[in-house]
C-alpha positions, 0 to 999 in steps of 0.5 A, a space after each residue: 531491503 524495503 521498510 514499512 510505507 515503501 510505495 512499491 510498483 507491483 503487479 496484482 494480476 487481473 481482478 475479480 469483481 471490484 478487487 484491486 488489480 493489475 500493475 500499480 503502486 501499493 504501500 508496504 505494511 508490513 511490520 519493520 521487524 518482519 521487513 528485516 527478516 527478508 520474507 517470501 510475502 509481504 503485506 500491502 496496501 494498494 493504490 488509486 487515482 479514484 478519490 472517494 469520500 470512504 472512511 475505509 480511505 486515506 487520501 495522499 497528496 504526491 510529494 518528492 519521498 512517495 514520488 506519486 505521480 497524483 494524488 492517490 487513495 490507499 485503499 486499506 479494504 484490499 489489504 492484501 498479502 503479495 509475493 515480493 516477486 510480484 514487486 516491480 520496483 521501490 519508487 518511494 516512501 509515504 513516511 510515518 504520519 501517513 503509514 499510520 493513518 493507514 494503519 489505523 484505518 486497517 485497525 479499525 477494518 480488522 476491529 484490531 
């Protein structure tokens, strides 16, 4: 069962314009109590290696929960809802500080 922050490989297929895309890890965003329920889409969160200075941004340094290979941003502006089938595998968890700080980034994008 995944669980919020669950970094999560997953194809996001071929890209429009600057949209994140192809096969990459994501983190999960979705509410536990959603997660619990075993839904069909999931909320997610994608990552990249392009470190930019983006007050739309969190930055995450690898360590041995989230299992990143390098040092990565989550890029909260390509929030996205995704079809679990599109998960590839759990490779990890970004924990609760960081979960947090994307999810107040998402706040503040969604003026929640």
């Amino acid at each position: 069962m995944l669980t919020p922050g669950d970094v999560v490989e997953l194809d996001l297929g071929t890209p429009t314009g600057s949209e994140a895309g192809l096969r990459r890890p994501a983190i999960v965003v979705t509410a536990n109590r959603i997660l619990k329920g075993g839904p069909n889409v999931i909320q997610v969160v994608p990552l990249t290696r392009t470190i930019r200075q983006s007050s739309t941004e969190a930055v995450i340094d690898p360590d041995e929960d989230n299992r990143l290979a390098a040092r990565s941003s989550a890029q909260c502006q390509h929030v996205r809802s995704v079809t679990t089938a599109r998960i590839h595998q759990r490779t990890g968890n970004v924990g609760p500080v960081v979960l947090s700080e994307v999810r107040e980034i998402l706040a503040l994008l969604l003026d929640l």
